[in-house]
N, C-alpha and C positions, 0 to 999 in steps of 0.2 A: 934577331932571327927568332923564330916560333920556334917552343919545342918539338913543335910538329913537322918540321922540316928535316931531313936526314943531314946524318952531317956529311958536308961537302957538297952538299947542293943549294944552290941558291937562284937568286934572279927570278928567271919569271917560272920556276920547279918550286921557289921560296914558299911557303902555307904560312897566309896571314891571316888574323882574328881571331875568336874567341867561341866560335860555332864548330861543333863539328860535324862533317858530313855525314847523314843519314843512307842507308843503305836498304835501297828500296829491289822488291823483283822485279823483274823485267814484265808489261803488262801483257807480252803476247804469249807467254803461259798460263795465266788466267784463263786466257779466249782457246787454247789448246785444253784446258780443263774442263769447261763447260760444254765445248765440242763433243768431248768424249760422255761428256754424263748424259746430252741430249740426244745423242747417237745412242745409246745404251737404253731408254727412253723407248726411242722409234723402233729398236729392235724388238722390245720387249711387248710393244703394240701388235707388232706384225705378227709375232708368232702365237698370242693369244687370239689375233684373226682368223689364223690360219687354222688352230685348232678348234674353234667353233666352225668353221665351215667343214670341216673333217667329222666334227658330229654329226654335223645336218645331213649331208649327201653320204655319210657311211650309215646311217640309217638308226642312230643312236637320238639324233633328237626328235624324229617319230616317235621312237619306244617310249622316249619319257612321255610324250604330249600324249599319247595313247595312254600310257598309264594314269596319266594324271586326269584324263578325261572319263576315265571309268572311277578315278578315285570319287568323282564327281556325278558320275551315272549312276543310280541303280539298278541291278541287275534286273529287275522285273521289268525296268523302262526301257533300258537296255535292248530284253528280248522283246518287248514290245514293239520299238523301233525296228530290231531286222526283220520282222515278220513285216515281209511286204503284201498287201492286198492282193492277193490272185485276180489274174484280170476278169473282167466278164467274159460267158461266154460267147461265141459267134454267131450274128442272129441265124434264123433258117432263112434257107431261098426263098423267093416266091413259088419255085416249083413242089417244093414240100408242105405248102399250105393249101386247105379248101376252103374257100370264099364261098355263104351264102350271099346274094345281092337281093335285098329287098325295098320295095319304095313305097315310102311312105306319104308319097304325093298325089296331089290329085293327076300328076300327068302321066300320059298313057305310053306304055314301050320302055321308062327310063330305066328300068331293071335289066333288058335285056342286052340295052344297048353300052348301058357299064360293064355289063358282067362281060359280051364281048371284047370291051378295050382290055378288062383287067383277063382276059384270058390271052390276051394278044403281048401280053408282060408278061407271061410265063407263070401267073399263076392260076391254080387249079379252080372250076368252078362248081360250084354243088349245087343248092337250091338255086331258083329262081322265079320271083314274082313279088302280090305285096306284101307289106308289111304284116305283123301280127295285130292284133287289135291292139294292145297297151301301147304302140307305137306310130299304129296307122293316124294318119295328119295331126300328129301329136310331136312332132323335130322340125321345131321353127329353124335350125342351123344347116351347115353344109351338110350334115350327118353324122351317125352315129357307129364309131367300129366294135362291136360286142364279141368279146371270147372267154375263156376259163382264165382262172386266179392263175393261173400257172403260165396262160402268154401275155403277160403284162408287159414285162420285160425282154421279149423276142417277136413274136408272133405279132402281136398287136401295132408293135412301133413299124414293122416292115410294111403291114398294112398302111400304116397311116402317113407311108412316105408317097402314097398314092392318091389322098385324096385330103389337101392342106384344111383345115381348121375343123377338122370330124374331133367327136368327143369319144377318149377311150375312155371305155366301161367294162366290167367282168359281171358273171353274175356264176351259178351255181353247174353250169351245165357238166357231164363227166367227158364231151368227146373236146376233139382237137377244134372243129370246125370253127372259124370265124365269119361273124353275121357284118357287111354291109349294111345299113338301111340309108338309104337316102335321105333326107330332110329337105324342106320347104327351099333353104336356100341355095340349094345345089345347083352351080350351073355346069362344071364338067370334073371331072379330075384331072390332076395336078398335071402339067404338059407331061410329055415323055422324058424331055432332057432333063428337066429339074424335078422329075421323081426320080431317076435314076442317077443323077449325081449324089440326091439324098438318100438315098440306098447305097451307097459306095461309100458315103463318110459312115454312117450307119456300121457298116460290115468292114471298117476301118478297126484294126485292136488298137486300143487304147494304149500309153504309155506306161509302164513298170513305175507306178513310184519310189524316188529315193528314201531309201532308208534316212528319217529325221536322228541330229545327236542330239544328246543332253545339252 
């Protein structure tokens, strides 16, 4: 009998050989430990989730990107950028301008009978007959629209949605009037619809530019 065997028990309760049994844990406490530390893991994910998204839509992570955005601007670029370009002004009507019509062609009536159509569009007519000498059969082109430095930019362009491939030019004069002259290649002006469609993009206001960031 093995010392290992209690006394008074024997057969097959008997403990024989010379090994003794090892005493091992149970492995499904292990898989109940790693449980827990993986779960502990996942929570600790979710909640630093959660609190980034709590910055973002509570309005905290704007303020930083904004500050750090200007850490990065400078203030003179800055104020450069909000300064948006004031739009252009709105050209004048056809009813607030005087049109001389002048021709510069050898053909007979062509003054009068423009200066009717463009009176029949609403704008005003002043002179009428030909050209001046510096201009007379001197505009091989469709024509030429002549006013002061100051309607380059309004006056001029509404003119010339009336009569497509005229050359604008300014020269010295002090009143408002704008000159007409016909040229060699003139065969009529611009249809009705498609001067008046080009007059409506024209007298269209432009868009606000976006303020550019750093």
């Amino acid at each position: 009998m093995s010392m290992l065997t209690p006394p008074g028990m024997g057969g097959k309760y008997r403990v024989t050989g010379d090994r003794y049994p090892r005493m091992r844990r149970p492995r499904h406490r292990r898989r109940i430990l790693l449980g827990i530390v993986a779960g502990a893991c996942v929570l600790g994910l979710v909640g630093w989730g959660t609190l980034q998204l709590i910055d973002v839509f509570g309005g905290r992570g704007s303020t930083a990107q904004a500050a750090q955005d200007k850490r990065y601007c400078p203030d003179g670029a800055a104020a450069g950028h909000a300064k948006a370009t004031p739009p252009a002004a709105k050209p004048p009507a056809p009813a607030a301008l005087t049109v001389n019509v002048y021709n510069a062609t050898p053909r007979s009536g062509l003054a009068k009978r423009t200066a009717d159509e463009l009176q029949k569009r609403g704008f005003k007519i002043g002179k009428v007959g030909n050209a001046p000498a510096a201009y007379d059969k001197k505009v091989p082109g469709a024509g030429i629209l002549l006013g002061p430095k100051a309607a380059t930019d309004g006056p001029l362009k509404v003119l010339a949605t009336q009569l497509a491939g005229a050359q604008l030019k300014t020269d010295d004069r002090t009143g408002a009037d704008l000159d007409l002259i016909i040229g060699g290649g003139f065969q009529q002006l611009t249809a009705p619809q498609a001067a008046a469609k080009a007059l409506a993009l024209l007298s269209r206001p432009a868009k606000e530019p976006v303020a550019a960031t750093c």
